[in-house]
C-alpha positions in Angstrom: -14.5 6.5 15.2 -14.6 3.3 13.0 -11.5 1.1 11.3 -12.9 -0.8 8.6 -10.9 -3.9 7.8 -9.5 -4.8 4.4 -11.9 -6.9 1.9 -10.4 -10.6 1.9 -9.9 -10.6 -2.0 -7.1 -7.9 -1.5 -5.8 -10.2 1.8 -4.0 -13.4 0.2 -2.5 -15.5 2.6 -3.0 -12.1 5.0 -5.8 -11.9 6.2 -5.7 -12.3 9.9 -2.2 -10.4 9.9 -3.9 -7.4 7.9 -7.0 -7.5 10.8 -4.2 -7.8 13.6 -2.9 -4.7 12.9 -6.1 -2.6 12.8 -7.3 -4.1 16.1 -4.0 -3.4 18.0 -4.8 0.3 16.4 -8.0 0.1 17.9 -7.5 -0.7 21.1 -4.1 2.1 21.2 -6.8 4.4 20.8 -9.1 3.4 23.3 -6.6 3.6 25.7 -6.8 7.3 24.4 -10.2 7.6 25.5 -12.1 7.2 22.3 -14.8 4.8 21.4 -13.8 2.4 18.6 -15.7 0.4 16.3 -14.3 -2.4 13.9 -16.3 -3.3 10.7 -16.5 -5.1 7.2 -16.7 -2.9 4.2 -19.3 -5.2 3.1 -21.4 -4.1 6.1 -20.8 -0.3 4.9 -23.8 1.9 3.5 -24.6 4.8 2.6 -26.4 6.1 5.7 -23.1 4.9 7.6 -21.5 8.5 8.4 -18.5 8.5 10.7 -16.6 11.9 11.8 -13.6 10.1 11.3 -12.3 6.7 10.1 -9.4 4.5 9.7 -9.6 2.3 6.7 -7.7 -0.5 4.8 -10.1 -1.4 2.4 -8.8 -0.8 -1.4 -12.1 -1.9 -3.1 -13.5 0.9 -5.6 -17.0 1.0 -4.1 -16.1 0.8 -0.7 -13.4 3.8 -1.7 -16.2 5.4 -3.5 -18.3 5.5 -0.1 -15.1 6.7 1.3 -15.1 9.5 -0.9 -18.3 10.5 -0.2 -17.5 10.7 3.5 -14.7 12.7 2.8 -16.8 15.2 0.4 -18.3 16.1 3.4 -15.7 17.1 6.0 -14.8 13.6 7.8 -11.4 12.4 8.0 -10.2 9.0 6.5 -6.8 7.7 7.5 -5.7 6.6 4.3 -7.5 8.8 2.5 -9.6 7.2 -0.2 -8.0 9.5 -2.8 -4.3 8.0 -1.6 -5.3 3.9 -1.7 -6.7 4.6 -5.1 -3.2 6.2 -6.0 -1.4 2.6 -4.7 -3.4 1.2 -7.8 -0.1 0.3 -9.6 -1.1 2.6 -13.6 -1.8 5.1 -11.3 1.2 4.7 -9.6 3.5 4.7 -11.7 2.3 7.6 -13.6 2.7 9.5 -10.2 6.1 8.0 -9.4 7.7 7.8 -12.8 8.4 11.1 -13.0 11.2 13.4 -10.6 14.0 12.1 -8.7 12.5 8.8 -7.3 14.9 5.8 -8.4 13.0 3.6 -9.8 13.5 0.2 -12.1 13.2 0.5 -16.0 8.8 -0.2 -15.5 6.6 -0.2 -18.1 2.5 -0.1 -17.9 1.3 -1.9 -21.1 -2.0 -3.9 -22.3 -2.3 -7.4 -21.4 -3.1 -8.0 -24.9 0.0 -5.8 -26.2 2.2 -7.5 -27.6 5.9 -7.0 -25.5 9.4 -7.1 -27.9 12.8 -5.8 -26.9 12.2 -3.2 -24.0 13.8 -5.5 -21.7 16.2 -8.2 -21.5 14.6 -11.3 -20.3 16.9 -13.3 -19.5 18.3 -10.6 -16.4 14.4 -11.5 -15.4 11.1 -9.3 -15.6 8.3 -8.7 -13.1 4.6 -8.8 -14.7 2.5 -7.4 -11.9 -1.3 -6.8 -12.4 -1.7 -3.2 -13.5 -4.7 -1.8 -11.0 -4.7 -3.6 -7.2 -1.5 -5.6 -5.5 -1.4 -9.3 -5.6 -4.4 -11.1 -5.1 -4.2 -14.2 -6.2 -1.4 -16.5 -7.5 -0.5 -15.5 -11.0 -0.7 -11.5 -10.2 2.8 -11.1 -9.2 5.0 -13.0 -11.3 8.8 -12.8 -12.3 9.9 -14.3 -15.7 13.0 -15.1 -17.6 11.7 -15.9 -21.0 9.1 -14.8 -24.0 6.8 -17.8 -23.7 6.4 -17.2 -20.4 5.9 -13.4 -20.2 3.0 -14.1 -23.2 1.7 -17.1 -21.0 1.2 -14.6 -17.8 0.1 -12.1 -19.8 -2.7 -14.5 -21.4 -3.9 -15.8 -18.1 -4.1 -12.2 -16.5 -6.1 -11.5 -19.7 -8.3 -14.4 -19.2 -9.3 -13.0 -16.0 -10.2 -9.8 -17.3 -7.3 -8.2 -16.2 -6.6 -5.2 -18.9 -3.6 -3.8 -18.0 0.2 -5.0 -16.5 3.4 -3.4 -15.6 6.3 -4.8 -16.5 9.4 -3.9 -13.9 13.1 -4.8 -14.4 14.3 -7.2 -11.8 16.7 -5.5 -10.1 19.4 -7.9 -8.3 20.5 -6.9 -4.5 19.3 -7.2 -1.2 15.2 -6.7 -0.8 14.5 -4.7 2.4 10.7 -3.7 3.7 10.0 -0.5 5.2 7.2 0.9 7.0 5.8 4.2 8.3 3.2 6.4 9.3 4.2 10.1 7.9 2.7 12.4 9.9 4.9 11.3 13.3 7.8 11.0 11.8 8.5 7.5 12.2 10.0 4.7 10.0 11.2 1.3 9.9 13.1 -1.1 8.1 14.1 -4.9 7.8 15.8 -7.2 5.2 13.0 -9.4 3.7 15.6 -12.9 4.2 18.1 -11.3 6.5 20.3 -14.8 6.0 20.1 -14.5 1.8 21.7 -10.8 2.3 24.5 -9.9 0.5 25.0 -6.7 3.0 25.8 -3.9 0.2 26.4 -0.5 2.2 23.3 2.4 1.8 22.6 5.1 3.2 20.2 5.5 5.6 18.8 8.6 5.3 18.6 8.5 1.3 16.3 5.3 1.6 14.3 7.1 4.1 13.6 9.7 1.8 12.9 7.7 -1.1 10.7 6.1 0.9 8.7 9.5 2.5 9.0 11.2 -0.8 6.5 8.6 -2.4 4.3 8.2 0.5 4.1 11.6 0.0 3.3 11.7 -3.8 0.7 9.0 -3.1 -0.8 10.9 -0.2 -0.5 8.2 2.5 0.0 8.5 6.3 -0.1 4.8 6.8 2.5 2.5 4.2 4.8 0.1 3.8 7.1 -1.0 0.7 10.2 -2.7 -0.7 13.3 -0.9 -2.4 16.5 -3.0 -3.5 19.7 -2.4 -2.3 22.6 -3.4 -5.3 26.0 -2.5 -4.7 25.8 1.2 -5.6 22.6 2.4 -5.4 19.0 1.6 -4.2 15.6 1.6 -5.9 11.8 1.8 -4.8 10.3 -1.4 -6.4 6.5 -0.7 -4.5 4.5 1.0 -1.9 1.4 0.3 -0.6 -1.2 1.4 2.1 -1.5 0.0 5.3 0.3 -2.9 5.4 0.2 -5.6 8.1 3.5 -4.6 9.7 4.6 -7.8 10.5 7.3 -7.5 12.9 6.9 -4.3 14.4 3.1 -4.3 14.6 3.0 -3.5 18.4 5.1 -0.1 17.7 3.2 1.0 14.5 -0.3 0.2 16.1 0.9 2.9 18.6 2.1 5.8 15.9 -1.3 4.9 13.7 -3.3 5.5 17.3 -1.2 9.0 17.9 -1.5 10.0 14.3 -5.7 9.4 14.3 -5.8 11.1 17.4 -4.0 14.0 16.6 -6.2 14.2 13.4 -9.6 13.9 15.7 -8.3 16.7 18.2 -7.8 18.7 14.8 -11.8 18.9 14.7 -12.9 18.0 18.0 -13.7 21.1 19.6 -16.1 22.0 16.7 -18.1 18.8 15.8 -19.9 16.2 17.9 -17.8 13.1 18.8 -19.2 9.6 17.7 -20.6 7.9 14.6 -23.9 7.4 13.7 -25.6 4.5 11.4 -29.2 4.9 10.4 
């Protein structure tokens, strides 16, 4: 089994939290009495063909080796078919529609112009429209028109086509994370001391949660919904986050969930990886 680490690019500010967490996931599932191996996407190739992988890399040719993995029969924990559905268009076009609350969110151009969907002044996110923040000036809320065309110029200038444009919703921010498969979820304010403690329901911001891990496809995830003073909404979901307080726990339910998916095969296939 390999876990292949998350390209730096997609790892602001992160990247020794995002490698924690898949070598505490490692070594969970040695102590299960599999062999492990840690790698770099950028030390992927093609002759590389593992039963079975764990991965957090969201680059499109190292999901496009993924994918080629997959076409033949091994497992990937995300698959590469659900980190290519955190890309935020494709996203939202899967979340956008059903019962999921979400905030008034737009996809546009970068070189659209933007006039009277939303109300400024009660502040707008501009997000990049295909991978999560990875630089400053990806993720950036506004209150005003020359700022909006301002982001939107430099994303442009950086060859990044597309943006989605969310409503900032006012309320208390709270990150959750989970890994599907067993069942287990957790939650935290973001700035516990800047909460304004509106009541929600626990169970309905679980299933927001689960229902668009679900849509996505993911086992492994993490995200943000706002809580306002009568309702909550799902403002992003990713794949594999770092986990940052409960990494410990979540290492242990990724290591069950992977080895539950290799016993799935076991019996049939030969154990181990090979590289040519």
């Amino acid at each position: 089994m390999i876990g292949i680490l998350r390209e730096e690019v997609f790892s602001p500010n992160r990247v020794e939290d995002d490698a924690a967490i898949l070598r505490l996931t490692a070594e969970a599932v040695r102590r299960r009495g599999y062999d492990v191996e840690l790698t770099h996407p950028h030390d992927l190739s093609p002759e590389t063909e593992p039963r079975m992988a764990f991965a957090m890399c969201e680059g499109l040719e190292s999901l496009k080796l993924l994918e080629k993995w997959e076409s033949k029969g091994y497992t990937i924990v995300n698959s590469p078919r659900a980190v290519k559905n955190c890309y935020r268009h494709r996203m939202l076009k899967l979340l956008n529609h059903g019962t999921l609350p979400l905030p008034k969110t737009l996809l546009i151009q970068t070189s659209e112009s933007v006039n009277g969907q939303f109300n400024l002044r009660k502040g707008v996110w501009v997000k990049r429209g295909d991978v999560h923040s990875t630089q400053p000036g990806d993720v950036e809320l506004i209150f005003d028109r020359p700022s909006l065309e301002k982001t939107l110029e430099s994303m442009r200038s950086r060859w990044v086509d597309q943006a989605v444009l969310q409503e900032h919703v006012h309320g208390d921010l709270i990150k959750f994370y989970g890994v599907l498969s067993q069942g287990w979820f957790r939650h935290f304010y973001h700035k516990p001391e800047e909460t304004k403690g509106f009541p929600f329901s626990l169970d309905e911001f679980r299933e927001t949660a689960e229902l668009a891990a679900r849509k996505l496809g993911l086992q492994v995830y993490g995200g943000d919904i706002v809580v306002t003073e009568d309702a909550h909404y799902l403002i992003d979901i990713n794949s594999w986050p770092s986990f940052a307080i409960c990494r410990e726990e979540a290492a242990e339910q990724i290591a069950d969930c992977l080895v539950q998916r290799r016993r799935q095969w076991e019996p049939q296939t030969t154990p181990q990886w090979r590289s040519a």
